[in-house]
N, C-alpha and C positions, 0 to 999 in steps of 0.2 A: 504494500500500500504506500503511495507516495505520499509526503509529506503534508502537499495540498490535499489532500484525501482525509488523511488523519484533523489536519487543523476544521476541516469543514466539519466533521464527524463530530468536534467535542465542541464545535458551536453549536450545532443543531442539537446536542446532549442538555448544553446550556440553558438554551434557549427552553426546551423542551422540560428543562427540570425547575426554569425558574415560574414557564405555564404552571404546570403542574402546581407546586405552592401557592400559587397566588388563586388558584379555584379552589383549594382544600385540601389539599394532598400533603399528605406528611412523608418527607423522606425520607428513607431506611436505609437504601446502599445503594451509590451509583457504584458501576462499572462491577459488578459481583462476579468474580472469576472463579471458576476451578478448572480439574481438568478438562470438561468438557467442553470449554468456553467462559463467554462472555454476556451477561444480561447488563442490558444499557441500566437502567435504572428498577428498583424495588422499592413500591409506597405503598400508603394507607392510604384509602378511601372510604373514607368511614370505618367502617369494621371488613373490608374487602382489603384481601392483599393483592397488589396491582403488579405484573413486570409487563413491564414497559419496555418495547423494541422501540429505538429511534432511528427513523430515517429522514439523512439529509439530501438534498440535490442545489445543485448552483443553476439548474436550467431543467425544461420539461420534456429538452430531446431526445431522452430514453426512456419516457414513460414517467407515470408517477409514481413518485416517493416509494407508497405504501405499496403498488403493486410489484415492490422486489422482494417482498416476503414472500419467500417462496415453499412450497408446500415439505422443503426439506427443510426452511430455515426453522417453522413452525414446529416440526418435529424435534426439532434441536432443542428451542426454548422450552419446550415444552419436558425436557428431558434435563436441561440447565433449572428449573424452576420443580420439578422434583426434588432434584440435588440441593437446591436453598432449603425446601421445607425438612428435610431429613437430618441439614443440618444447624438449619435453627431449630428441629423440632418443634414444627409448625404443620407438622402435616394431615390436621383436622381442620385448615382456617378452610376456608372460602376464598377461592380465589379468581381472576380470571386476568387475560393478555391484554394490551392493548397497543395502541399503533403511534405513534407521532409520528409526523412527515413534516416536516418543515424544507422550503423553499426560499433558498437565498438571491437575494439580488447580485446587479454589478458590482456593486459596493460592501457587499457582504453584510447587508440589512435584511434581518428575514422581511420578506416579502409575505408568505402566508406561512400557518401553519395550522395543520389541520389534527385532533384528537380524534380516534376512530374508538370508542370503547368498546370491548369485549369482541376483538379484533378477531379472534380466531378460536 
């Protein structure tokens, strides 16, 4: 991943976790790694535990955002967010996915950004 990849990647993280707070959202761990990967961000919505995939783009010429979740990435998080509840021992909350997609301008101002809840 190139550099510009990665910088774009933890603005729209940014951006996406400072949405997130400011509608109600309590955050609990960005960037949660083991070995199977990576979950952009982990919150509370209400009594719902949320992970959260973000995706960025700097333009709309490959599609949007959110349609790069792909039926394997889904499987992934979905096996990455197992691995969270097991080892917070959490694995009777309620939970579900969801999507941010945020679109940058010229200027590197997001442009939109869109929350998709209960993504997948």
């Amino acid at each position: 991943m190139t550099i510009q990849r990665k910088k774009l990647g933890r603005q729209g993280e940014d951006a996406a976790a400072c949405y997130l707070e400011k509608n109600g959202y309590t955050l609990l761990r960005r960037n949660y790694t083991c070995r199977l990967g990576e979950i952009d961000i982990v919150a509370m919505d209400r009594d719902v535990l949320v992970f959260v995939e973000v995706r960025s783009r700097s333009s709309e010429n490959y599609g949007l955002a959110q349609e790069s979740v792909t039926v394997r990435k889904k499987l992934k998080l979905r096996q990455l967010a197992w691995q969270y509840l097991k080892a917070e021992g959490k694995t009777n909350r309620n939970c579900r996915f969801d999507v941010v997609a945020v679109l940058f301008n010229r200027e590197g101002r997001v442009k939109r950004l869109e929350h998709i809840e209960d993504a997948f």
